[in-house]
C-alpha positions in Angstrom: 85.8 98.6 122.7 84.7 102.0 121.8 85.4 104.4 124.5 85.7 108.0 125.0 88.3 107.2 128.0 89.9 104.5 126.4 93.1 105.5 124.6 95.2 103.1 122.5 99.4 104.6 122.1 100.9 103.4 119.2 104.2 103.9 117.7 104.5 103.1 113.5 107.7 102.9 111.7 107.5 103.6 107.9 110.4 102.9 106.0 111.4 104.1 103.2 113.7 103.5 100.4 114.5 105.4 96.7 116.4 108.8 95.5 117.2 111.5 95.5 117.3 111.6 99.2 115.3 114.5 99.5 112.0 112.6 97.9 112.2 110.0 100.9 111.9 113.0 103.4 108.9 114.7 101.5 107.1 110.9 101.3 107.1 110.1 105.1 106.0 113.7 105.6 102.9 113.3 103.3 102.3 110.1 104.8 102.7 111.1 108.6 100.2 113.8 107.5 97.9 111.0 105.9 97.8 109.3 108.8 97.1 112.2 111.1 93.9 112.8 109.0 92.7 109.5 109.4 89.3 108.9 110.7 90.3 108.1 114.5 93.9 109.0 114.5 95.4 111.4 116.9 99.3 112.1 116.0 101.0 112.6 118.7 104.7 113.2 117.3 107.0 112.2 114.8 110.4 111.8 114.1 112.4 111.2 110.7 115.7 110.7 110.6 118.0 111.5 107.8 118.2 109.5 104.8 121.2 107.2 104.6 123.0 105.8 101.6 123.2 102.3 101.2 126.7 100.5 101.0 125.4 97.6 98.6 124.0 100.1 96.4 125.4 103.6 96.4 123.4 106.5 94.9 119.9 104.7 97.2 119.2 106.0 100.2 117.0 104.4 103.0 114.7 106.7 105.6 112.2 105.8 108.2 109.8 107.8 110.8 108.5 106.8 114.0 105.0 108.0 114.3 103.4 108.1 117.3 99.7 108.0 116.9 96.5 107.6 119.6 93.4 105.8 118.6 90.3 104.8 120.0 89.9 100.9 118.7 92.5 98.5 117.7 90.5 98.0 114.6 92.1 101.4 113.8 95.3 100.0 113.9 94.6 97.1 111.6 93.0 99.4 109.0 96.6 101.5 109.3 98.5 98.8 109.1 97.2 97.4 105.8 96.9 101.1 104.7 100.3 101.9 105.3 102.1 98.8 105.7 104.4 100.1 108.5 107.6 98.3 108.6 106.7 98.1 112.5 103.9 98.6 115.0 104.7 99.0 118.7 101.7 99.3 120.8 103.1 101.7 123.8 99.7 101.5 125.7 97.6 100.7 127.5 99.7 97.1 128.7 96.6 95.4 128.5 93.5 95.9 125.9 90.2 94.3 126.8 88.0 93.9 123.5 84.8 92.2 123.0 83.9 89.3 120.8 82.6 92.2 118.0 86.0 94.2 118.5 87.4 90.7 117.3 85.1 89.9 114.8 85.3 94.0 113.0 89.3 93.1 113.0 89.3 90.1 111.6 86.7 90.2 109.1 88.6 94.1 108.1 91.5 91.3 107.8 89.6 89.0 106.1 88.4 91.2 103.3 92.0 92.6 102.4 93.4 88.7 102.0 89.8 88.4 99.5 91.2 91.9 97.6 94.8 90.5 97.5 93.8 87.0 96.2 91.9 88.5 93.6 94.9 90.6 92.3 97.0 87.6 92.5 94.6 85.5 90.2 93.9 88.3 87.7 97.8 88.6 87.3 97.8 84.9 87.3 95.3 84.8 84.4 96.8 87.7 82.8 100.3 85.9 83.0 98.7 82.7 81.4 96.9 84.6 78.9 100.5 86.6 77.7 102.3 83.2 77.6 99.8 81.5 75.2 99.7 84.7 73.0 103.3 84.7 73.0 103.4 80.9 72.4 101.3 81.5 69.1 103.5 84.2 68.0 106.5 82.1 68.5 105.2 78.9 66.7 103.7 80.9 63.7 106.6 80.6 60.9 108.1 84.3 59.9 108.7 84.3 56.4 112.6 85.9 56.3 113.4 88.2 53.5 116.5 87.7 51.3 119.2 90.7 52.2 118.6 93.6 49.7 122.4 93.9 47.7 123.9 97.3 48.1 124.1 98.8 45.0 126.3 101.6 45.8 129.2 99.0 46.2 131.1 98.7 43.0 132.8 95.0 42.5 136.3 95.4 41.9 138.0 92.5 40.1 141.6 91.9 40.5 143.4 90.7 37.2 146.0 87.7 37.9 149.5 88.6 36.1 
């Protein structure tokens, strides 16, 4: 449903995770500005809280943002979300969304083609993987001829005389 009048409220939370601390900040800046330039995105607000060092692993530090976005067509949202990959997506409003069958079809075939794109990665690495076990397979059966250890002239023999 494409409508002028017709307002989807959204709420993504982007999570972060690296150092120094003050890297995570700038990121979800950049990408709460990212999304605010997307075709069809309104950003309403955004909140980032401070970066927090992890227990487990001291020196990382973990941040997230809540963004708060409007859009026009929940195919918006599933281009975002595959975009982005928002740690979570909170629809705010409308309560109920009416779509029609080629709302649907846009989202799922959008869905659709990004499975295709991420199979195809996952063969190519696949072959790749294959293709750098054989090679290394051949390197590991071919016989290395071994050098004998080159004597250190500079070491004088000393000879002890029995009494």
């Amino acid at each position: 449903m494409n409508s002028d009048n017709y307002k989807i409220n959204a709420i993504l939370v982007l999570e972060v995770l690296g150092k120094p601390k003050e890297h995570l900040v700038e990121v979800l800046e950049e990408l709460a500005k990212r999304i605010g330039e997307e075709k069809g995105v309104t950003l309403v607000s955004k909140n980032t809280v401070e970066p927090v060092e992890l227990e487990k692993n001291p020196g990382m530090f973990t941040c997230f943002s809540e963004i708060e976005i409007e859009i026009k067509e929940p195919l918006i949202l599933a281009i975002l979300m595959f975009k982005y990959m928002p740690a979570h997506i909170d629809i705010v409003s409308p309560e109920y969304i009416p779509m029609t069958n080629k709302g649907y079809n846009d989202i799922l075939n959008e869905l659709v083609r990004r499975l295709h794109g991420y199979d195809h990665v996952a063969r190519v690495l696949q072959a790749e993987k294959a293709m750098i076990e054989r090679q290394l397979g051949e390197l590991k059966s071919k016989e290395i001829p071994t050098e004998k250890p080159i004597k250190d002239s500079s070491k004088k023999k000393v000879s002890k005389k029995k009494k």
